[in-house]
C-alpha atoms as an extended CHARMM CRD file, in Angstrom:
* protein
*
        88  EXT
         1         1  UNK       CA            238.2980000000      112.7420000000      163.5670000000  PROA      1               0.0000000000
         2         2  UNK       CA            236.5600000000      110.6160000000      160.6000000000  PROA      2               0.0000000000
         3         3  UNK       CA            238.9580000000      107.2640000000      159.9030000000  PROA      3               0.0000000000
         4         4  UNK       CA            241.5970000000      108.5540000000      162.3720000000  PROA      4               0.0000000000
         5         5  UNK       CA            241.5670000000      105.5400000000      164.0570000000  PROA      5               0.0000000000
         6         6  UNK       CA            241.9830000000      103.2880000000      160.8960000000  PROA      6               0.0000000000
         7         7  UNK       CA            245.2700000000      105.0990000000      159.9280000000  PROA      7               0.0000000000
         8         8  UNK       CA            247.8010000000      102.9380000000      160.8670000000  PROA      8               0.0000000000
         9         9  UNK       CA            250.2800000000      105.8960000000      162.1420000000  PROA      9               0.0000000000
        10        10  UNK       CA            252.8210000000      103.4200000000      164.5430000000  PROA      10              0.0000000000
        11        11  UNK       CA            252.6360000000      106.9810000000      166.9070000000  PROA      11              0.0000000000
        12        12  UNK       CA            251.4680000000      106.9130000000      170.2180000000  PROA      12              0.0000000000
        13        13  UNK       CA            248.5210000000      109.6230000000      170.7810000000  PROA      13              0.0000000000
        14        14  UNK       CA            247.9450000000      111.5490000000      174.0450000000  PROA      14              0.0000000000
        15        15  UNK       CA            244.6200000000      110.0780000000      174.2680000000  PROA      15              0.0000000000
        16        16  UNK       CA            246.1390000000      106.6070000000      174.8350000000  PROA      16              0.0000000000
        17        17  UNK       CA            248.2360000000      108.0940000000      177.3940000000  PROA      17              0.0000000000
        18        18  UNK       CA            247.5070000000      107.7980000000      181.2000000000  PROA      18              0.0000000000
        19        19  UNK       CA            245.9170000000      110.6270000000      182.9850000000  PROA      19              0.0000000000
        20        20  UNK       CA            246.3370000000      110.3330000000      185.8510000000  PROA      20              0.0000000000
        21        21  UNK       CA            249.5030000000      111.1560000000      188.2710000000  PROA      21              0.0000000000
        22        22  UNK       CA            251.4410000000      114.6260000000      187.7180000000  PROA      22              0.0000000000
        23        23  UNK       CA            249.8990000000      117.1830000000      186.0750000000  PROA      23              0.0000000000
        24        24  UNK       CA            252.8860000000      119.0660000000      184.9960000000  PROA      24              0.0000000000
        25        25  UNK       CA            255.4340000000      116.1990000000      183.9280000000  PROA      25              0.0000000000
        26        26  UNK       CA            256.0410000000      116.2080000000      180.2130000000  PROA      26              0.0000000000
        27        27  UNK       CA            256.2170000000      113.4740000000      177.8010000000  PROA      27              0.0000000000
        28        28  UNK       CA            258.0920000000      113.8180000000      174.6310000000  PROA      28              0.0000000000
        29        29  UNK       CA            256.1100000000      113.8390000000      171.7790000000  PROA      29              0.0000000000
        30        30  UNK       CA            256.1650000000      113.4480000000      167.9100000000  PROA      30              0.0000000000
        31        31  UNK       CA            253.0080000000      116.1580000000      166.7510000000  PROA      31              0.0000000000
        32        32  UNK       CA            250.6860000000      118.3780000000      168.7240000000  PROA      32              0.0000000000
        33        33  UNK       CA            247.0530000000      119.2440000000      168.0390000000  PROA      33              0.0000000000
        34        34  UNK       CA            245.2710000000      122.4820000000      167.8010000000  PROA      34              0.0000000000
        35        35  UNK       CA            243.3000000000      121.8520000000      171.3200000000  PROA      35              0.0000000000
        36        36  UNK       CA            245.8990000000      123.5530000000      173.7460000000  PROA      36              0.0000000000
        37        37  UNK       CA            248.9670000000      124.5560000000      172.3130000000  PROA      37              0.0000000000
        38        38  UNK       CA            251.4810000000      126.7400000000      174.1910000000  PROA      38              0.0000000000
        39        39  UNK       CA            254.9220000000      127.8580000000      172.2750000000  PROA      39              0.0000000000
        40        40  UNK       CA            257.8760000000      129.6770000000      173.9760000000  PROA      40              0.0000000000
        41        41  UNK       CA            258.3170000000      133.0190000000      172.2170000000  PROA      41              0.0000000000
        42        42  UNK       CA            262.0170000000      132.7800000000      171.6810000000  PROA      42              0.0000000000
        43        43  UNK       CA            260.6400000000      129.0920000000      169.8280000000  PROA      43              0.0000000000
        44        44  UNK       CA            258.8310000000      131.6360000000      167.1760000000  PROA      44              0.0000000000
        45        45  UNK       CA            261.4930000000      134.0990000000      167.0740000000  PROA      45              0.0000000000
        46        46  UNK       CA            264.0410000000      131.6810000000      166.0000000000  PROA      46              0.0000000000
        47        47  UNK       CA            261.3990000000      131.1500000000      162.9380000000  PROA      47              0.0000000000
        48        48  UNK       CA            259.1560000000      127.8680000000      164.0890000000  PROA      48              0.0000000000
        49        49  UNK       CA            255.8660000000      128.6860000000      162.4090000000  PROA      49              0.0000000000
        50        50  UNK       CA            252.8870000000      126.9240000000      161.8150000000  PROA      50              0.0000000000
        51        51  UNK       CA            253.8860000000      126.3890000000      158.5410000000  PROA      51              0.0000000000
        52        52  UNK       CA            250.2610000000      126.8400000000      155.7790000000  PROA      52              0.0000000000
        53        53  UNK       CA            252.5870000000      124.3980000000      153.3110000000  PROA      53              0.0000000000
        54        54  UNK       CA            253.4570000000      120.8450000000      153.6230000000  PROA      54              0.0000000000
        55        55  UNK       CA            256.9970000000      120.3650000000      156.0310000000  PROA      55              0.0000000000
        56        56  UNK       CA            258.3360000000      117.2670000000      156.3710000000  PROA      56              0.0000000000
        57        57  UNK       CA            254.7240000000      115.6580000000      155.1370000000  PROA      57              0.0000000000
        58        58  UNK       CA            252.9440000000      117.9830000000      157.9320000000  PROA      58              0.0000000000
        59        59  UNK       CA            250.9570000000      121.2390000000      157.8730000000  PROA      59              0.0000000000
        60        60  UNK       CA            249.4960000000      123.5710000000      160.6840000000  PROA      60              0.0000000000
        61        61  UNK       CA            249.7680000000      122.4240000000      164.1890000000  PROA      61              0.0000000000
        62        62  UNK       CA            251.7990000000      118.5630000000      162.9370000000  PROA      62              0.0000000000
        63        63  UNK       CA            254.0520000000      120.6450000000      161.2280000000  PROA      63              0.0000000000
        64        64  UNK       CA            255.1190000000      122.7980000000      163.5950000000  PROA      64              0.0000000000
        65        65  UNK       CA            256.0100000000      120.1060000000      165.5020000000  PROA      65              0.0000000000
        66        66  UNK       CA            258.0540000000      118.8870000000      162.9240000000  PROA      66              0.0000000000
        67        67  UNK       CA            259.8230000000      122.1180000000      161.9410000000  PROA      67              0.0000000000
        68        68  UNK       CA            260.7470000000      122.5240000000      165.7690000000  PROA      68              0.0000000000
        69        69  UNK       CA            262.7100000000      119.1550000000      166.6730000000  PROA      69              0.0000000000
        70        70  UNK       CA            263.8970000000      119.7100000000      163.2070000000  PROA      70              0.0000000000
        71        71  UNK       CA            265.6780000000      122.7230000000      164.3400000000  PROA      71              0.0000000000
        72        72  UNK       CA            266.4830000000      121.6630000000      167.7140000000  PROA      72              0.0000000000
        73        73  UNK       CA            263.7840000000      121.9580000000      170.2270000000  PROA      73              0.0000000000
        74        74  UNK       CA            261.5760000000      119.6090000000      172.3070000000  PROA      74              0.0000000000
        75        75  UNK       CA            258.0760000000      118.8630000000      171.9620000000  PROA      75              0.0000000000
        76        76  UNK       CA            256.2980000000      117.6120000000      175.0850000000  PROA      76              0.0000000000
        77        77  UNK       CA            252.3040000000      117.3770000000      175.9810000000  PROA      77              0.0000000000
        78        78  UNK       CA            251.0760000000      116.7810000000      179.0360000000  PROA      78              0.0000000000
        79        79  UNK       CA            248.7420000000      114.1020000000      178.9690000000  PROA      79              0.0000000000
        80        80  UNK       CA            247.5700000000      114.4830000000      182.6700000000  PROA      80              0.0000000000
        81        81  UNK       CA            246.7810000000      117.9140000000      182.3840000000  PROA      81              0.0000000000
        82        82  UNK       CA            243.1780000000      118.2470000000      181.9690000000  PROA      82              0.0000000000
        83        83  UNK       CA            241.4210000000      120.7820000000      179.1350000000  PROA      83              0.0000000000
        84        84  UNK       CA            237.9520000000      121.9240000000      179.0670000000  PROA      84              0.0000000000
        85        85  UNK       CA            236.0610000000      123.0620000000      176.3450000000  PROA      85              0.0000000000
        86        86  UNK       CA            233.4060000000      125.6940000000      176.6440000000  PROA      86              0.0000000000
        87        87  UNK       CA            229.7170000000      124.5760000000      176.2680000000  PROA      87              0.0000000000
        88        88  UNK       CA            228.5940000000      126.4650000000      173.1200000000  PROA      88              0.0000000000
């Protein structure tokens, strides 16, 4: 993204996260991105949403984040787990 890398954010993003080792162990996280995203169902059905208005200074995929550990739940990535996009 434009200027993402200027914004002085003090988090730690998966992409400066080591790739290699395990591809399966989970780190704990603060926000998720849009790339990859999988959600537990009973996560949704206890009303974690991708929320369209602003929730706890987040929208979309940041907010959902937010809303979860806000209600309980942890938010992991997997930083060695490798995603590829499909040539267009």
């Amino acid at each position: 993204m434009i200027g993402y890398q200027e914004l002085d954010t003090k988090r730690l993003a998966m992409v400066d996260m080591p790739t290699h080792g395990d591809p399966l162990a989970p780190v704990p996280l603060d926000g998720v991105g849009a790339t990859f995203t999988l959600v537990k169902a009973h996560v949704h059905r206890e009303g974690v949403i991708f929320p369209p208005f602003v929730f706890q200074h987040q929208v979309e995929t940041e907010g959902l984040a937010k809303m979860a550990k806000a209600m309980g739940f942890g938010v992991y990535g997997l930083p060695a787990y490798l995603i590829y996009h499909a040539a267009e």
